[in-house]
C-alpha positions in Angstrom: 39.4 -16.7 14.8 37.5 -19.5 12.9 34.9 -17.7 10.5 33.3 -18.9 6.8 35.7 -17.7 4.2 33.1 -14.7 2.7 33.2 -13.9 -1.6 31.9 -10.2 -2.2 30.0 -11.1 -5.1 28.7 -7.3 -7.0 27.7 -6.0 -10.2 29.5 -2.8 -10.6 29.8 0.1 -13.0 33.1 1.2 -14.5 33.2 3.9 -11.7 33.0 1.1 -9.1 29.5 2.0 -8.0 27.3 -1.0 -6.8 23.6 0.7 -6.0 21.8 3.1 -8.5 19.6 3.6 -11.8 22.4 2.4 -13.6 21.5 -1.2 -12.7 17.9 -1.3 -14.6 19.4 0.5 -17.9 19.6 -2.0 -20.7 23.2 -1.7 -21.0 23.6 -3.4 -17.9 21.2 -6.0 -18.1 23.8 -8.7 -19.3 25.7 -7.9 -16.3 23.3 -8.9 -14.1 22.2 -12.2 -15.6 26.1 -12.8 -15.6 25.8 -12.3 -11.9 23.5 -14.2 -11.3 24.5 -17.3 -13.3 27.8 -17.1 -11.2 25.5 -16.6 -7.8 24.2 -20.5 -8.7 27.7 -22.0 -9.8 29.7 -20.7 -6.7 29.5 -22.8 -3.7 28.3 -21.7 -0.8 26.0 -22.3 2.3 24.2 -18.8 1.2 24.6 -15.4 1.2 24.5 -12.3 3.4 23.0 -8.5 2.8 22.0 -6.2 4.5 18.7 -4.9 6.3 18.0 -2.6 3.3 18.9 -5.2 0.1 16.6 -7.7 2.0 13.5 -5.6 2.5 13.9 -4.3 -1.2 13.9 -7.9 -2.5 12.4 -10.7 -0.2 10.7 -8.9 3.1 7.1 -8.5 2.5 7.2 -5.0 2.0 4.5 -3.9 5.0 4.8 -2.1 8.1 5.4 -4.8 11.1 3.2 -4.8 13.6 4.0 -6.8 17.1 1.3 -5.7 19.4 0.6 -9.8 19.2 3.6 -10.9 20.4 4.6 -11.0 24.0 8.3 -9.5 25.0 10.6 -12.6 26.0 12.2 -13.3 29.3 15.4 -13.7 29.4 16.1 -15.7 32.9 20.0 -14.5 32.8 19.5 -10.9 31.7 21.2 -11.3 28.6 19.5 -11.4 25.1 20.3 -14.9 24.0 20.3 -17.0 20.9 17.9 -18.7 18.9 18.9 -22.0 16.9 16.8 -24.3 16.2 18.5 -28.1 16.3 17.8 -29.0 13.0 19.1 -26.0 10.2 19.3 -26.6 6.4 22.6 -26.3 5.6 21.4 -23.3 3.1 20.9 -19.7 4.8 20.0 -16.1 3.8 21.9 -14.3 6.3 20.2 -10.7 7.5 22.4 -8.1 9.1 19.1 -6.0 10.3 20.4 -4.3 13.7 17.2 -3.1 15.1 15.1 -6.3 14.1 12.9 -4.5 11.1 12.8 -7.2 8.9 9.6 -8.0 8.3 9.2 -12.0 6.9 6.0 -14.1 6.5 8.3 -17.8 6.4 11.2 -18.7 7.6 12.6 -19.6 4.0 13.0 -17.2 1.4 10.6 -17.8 -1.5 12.2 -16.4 -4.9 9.2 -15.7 -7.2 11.6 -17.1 -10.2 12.5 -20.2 -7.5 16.4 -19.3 -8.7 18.2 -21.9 -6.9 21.0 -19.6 -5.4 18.0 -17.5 -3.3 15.2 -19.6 -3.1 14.0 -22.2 0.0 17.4 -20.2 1.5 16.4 -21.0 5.6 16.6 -17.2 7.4 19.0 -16.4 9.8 18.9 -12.8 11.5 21.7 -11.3 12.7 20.8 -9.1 15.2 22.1 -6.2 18.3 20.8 -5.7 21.6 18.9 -2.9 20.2 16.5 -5.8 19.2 13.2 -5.3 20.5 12.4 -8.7 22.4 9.1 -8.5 20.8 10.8 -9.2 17.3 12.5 -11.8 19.3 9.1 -13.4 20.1 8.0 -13.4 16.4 11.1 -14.7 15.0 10.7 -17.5 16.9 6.8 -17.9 16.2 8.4 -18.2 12.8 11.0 -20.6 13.5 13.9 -18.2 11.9 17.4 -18.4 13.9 19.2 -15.0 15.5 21.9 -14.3 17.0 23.5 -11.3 18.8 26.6 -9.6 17.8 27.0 -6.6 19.4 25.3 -3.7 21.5 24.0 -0.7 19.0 26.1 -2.0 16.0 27.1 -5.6 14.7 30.6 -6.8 15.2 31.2 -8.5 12.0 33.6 -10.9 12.9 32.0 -12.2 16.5 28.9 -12.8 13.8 30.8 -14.4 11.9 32.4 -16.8 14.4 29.0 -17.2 15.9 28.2 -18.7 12.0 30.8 -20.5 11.9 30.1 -22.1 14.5 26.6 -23.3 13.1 28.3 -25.0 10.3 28.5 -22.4 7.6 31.7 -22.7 5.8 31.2 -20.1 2.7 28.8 -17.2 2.0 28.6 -14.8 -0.8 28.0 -11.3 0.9 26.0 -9.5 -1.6 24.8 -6.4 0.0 25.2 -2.5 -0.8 27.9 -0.2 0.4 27.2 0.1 3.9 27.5 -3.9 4.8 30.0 -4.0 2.4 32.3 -2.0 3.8 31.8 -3.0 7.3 33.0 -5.9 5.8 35.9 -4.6 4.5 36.8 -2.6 7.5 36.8 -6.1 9.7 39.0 -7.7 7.1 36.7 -10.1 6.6 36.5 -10.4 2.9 38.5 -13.4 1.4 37.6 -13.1 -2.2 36.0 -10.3 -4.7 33.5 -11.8 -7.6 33.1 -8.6 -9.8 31.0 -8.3 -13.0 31.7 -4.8 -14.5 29.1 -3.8 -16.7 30.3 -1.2 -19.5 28.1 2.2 -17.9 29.1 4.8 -15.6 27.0 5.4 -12.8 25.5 8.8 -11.5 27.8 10.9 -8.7 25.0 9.8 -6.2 24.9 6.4 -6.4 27.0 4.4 -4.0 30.2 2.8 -4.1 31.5 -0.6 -3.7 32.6 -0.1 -0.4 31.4 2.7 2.0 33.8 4.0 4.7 36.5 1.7 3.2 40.1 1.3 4.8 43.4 0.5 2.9 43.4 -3.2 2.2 45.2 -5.3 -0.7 44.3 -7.8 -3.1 45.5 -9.5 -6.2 44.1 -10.6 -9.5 43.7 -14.3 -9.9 41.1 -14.4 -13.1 40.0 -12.3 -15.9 37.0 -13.0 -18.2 35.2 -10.9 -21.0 31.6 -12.2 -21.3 29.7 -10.7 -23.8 31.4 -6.9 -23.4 31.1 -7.2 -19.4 34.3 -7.7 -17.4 34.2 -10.5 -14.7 37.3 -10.0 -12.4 38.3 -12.4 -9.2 40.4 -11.1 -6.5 41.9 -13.3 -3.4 42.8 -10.9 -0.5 46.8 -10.9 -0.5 48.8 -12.7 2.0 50.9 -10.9 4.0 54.2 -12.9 3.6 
């Protein structure tokens, strides 16, 4: 199956856990500008995360309201895709199941205008579970969807359905629960870890969540400034 080779990109603490306090302490703040700086050298069409990573840094934060927007017909009976004709070649992927998402453009507008996030166009990946009301004001919006599965997202028929828009490469910079979805479809070509020197609480949440035996090899080591940077290519079976 054709699908866009995909580069976990994280911060992580020595632990391995990607979500938590731990990445506002000072002690991790080089980490993160590491990450970032590697974000806008890697070449991509975009990046992917999840419903939760998206609302916490580019939804507008507010309670959707649809009550404006009429439910749309569907002549065959199945939900079908939205893509416009002309895309931008640059995309902020949204796994959001439900359609919760709440956007006011159909661009993401970084309030530092960092060139690996910002004027990204918004494409919503998306489940039956979708009311067709969100489907309505998506397309008010002009942002694309797609369907990939019933009550949960079948990463690779999403993935195919990408590919198939012209999307070659994405960093997939979500939290555990994406991640290891991810991980689980063996869909992960390539891990870009920065590993900041600070172990994380017992609650927060690790790399991967739910993950499955799977095998990769070192290809590049780098110490920057007391943070490890580590690159990993998923191992070919020979």
């Amino acid at each position: 199956m054709q699908r866009p080779y995909i580069i976990c990109h994280m911060v992580t603490s020595l632990d391995g856990k990607v979500t938590g306090d731990f990445l506002s302490a000072p002690e991790c703040e080089s980490a993160c500008e590491i990450y970032y700086d590697i974000n806008r050298r890697i070449k991509s069409n975009g990046f992917i995360c999840g419903r939760v990573t998206m609302a916490g840094s580019f939804d507008a934060g507010e309670p959707l309201d649809l009550s404006e927007y009429d439910c749309k017909y569907f002549p065959s009976g199945q939900k079908e895709d939205f893509i416009p004709e002309k895309m931008s070649g640059f995309y902020a992927v949204a796994f959001d199941p439900k359609g919760r998402l709440n956007w006011k453009t159909n661009k993401i507008i970084d309030p530092d205008g960092d060139p690996g996030y910002d004027n990204a166009q918004i494409i919503e990946v998306l489940t039956n579970q979708a009311d067709d009301r969100y489907l309505s004001y998506l397309i008010a919006l002009g942002i694309p969807y797609i369907f990939a599965g019933d009550k949960e997202i079948d990463v690779n028929l999403a993935l195919s359905k990408l590919k198939n828009i012209g999307i070659d490469t994405l960093l997939l910079e979500g939290g555990s629960i994406i991640n290891g979805s991810f991980q689980r479809a063996d869909a992960i070509d390539e891990l870009s870890l920065v590993v900041a020197p600070i172990v994380a609480d017992k609650n927060d949440k690790p790399l991967f969540m739910d993950s499955i035996r799977s095998d990769f090899e070192l290809v590049k080591t780098e110490n920057i400034n007391g943070n490890l940077v580590l690159n990993y290519r998923r191992k070919k079976i020979e």
